[in-house]
C-alpha positions in Angstrom: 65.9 -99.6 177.5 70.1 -99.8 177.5 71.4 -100.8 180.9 73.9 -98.8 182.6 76.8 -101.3 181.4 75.2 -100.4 177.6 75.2 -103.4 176.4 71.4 -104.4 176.0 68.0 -103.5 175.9 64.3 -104.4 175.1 65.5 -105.4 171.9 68.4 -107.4 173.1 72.3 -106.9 173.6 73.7 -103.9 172.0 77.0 -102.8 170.8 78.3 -99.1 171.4 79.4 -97.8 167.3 81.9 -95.7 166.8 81.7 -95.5 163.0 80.6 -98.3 160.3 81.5 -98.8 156.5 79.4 -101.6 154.7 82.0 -102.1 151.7 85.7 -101.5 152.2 88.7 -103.2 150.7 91.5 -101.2 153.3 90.4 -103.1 156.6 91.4 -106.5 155.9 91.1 -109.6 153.0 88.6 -108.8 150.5 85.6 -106.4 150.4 84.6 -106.2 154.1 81.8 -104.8 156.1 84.2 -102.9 158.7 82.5 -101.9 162.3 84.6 -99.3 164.6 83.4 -99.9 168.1 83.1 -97.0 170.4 85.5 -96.8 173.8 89.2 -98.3 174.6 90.6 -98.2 178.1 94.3 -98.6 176.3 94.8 -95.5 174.7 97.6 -95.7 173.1 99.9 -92.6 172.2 99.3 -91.8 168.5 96.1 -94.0 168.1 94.7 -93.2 164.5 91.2 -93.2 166.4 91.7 -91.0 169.2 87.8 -89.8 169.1 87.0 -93.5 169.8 88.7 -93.5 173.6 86.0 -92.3 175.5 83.0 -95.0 176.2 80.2 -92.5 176.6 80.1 -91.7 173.0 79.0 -93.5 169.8 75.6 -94.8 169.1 74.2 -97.9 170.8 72.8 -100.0 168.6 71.0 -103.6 168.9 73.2 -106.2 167.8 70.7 -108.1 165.9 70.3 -105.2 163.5 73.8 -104.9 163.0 74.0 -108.4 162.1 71.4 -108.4 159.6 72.9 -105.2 157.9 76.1 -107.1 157.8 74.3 -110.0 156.4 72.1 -108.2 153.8 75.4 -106.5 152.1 76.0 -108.1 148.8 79.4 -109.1 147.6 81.4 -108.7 151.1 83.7 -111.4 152.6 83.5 -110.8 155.9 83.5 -108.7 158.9 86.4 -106.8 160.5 86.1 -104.9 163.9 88.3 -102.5 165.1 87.6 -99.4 167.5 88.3 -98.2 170.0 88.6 -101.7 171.5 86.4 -104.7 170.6 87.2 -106.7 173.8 86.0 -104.0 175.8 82.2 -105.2 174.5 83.6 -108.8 174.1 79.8 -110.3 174.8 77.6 -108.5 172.4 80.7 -108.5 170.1 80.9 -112.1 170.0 77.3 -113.0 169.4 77.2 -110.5 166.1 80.7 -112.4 165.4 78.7 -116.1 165.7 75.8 -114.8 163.2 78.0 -113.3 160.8 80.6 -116.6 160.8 77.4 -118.9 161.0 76.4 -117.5 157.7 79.6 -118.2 156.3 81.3 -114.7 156.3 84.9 -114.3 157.9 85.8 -112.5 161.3 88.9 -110.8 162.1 89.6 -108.7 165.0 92.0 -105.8 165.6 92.8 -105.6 169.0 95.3 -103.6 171.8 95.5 -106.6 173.9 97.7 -108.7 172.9 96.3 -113.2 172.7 98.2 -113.9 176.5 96.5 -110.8 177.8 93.1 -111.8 176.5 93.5 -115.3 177.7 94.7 -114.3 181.4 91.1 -112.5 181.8 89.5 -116.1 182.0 86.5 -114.3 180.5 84.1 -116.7 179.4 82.9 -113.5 176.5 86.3 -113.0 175.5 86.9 -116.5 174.9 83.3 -116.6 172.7 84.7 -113.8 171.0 88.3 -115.4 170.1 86.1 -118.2 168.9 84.8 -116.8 166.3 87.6 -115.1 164.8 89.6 -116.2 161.8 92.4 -113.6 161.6 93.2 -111.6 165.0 95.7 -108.7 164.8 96.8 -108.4 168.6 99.0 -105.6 170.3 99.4 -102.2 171.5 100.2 -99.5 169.1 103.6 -98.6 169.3 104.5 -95.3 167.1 108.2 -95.4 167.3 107.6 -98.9 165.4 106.0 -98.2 162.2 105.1 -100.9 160.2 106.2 -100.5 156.4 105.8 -104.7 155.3 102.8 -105.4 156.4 99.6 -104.6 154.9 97.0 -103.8 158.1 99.1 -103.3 160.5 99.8 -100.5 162.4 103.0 -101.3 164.3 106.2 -103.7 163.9 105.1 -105.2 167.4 101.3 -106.3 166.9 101.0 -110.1 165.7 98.5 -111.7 163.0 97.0 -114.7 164.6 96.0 -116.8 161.9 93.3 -119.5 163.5 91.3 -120.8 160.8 92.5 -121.9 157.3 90.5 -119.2 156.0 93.5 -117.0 155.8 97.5 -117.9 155.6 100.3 -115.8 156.4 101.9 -116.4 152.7 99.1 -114.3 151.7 99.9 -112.0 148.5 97.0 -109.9 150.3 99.2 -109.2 153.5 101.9 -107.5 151.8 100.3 -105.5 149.1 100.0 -101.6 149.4 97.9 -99.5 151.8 95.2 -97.8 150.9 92.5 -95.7 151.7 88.8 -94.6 151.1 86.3 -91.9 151.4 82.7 -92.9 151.7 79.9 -90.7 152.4 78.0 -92.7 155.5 74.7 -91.3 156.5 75.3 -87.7 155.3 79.0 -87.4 156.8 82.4 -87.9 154.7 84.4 -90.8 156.5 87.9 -91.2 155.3 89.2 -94.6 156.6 92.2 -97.3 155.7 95.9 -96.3 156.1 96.4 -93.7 158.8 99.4 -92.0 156.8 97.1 -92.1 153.3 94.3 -91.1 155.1 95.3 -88.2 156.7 96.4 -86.8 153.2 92.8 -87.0 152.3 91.1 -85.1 155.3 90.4 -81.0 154.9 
C-alpha cells in the first residue's frame, strides 16, 4: 500500500519515476543508468522537464526494484538522477543511492538547490543522500545564462561539486560536446541528453 507522503509501501520505500533510461552516455561520465524523478517544487522558467513539476504524476515504484534493475545493467558506471527534483524524495533516494554506491557504481546528482540550501534543511535524508554522491551539479536553472563550456550543465550559474576522487574537474569528459539520444523505453520513444539537441530530434 503507498502512503499518502508516496514514499513506501508493503514492499518497502518507493520513489515517484518520472522517466528511466538503463544505458546513456549524455547524463553524466561514462555509460549511466539515468533515473528522472517525478515532482519539483522549484520550477524554474524554461526547465527542459516541465512535465516533471507536478508530484501527483509518474509511477511509484519500490526502491528495491529499482536498485536491482540498476544493478543487473551490464557495462554501466553509475547512476545519475535528475527530475524533477531528487531532494524532494531525499529518503528513498538515498537508500537506492547507498545500494547502488555499495556495489561499487558512482552517484551523481542534478539538483535546483543549490549545497548551502540543502545543508540549511538540517535534514537528516538530505544529508544520507549528499553522502552518497560523487559528483553533485547544484543550482537553479537560469535561462538567460546558457551554458556553452560545460558539458552537463544547463546554466552558467549551477556548480559541480566534486566530493569523491571518483571524478576531477580537469576532466576531458566535462568539456566535450553535448549530445543526445533516442531510446525506445517500454513501447514509448524518449529523446533525452542536451535540451537544444534534443529538441531537434522530437516530431
Amino acid at each position: 500500500m503507498v502512503l499518502a507522503d508516496g514514499t513506501s509501501s508493503r514492499s518497502g520505500p518507493t520513489l515517484r519515476i518520472a522517466q528511466k533510461v538503463a544505458r546513456t552516455e549524455a547524463e553524466g561520465p561514462g555509460v549511466r543508468y539515468a533515473l528522472w524523478v517525478q515532482g519539483c517544487p522549484l520550477r524554474c522558467a524554461g526547465c527542459c522537464n516541465p512535465e516533471m513539476f507536478a508530484t501527483e504524476r509518474g509511477t511509484v515504484e519500490p526502491v528495491e526494484a529499482l536498485a536491482r534493475q540498476v544493478l543487473a545493467t551490464p557495462g554501466i558506471e553509475g547512476l545519475t538522477l535528475l527530475g524533477g527534483e531528487p531532494f524532494s524524495q531525499a529518503g528513498p533516494a538515498a537508500l537506492l543511492c547507498e545500494r547502488v554506491r555499495a556495489a561499487g557504481l558512482s552517484v551523481m546528482v542534478f539538483t535546483g538547490y543549490t549545497l548551502a540550501e540543502l545543508r540549511a534543511q538540517g535534514s537528516e535524508d538530505v544529508a544520507r543522500l549528499l553522502a552518497t554522491v560523487d559528483l553533485l551539479v547544484d543550482g537553479r536553472f537560469e535561462k538567460e545564462q546558457p551554458e556553452t563550456a560545460r558539458r552537463w550543465i544547463g546554466s552558467r550559474n549551477q556548480v559541480m561539486h566534486f566530493f569523491t576522487a571518483r571524478y576531477a574537474p580537469d576532466d576531458a569528459c566535462f568539456t566535450a560536446p553535448n549530445t543526445a539520444e533516442v531510446h525506445f523505453v517500454g513501447g514509448r520513444l524518449v529523446i533525452n541528453g542536451w535540451p537544444a539537441l534534443a529538441d531537434r530530434l522530437r516530431p
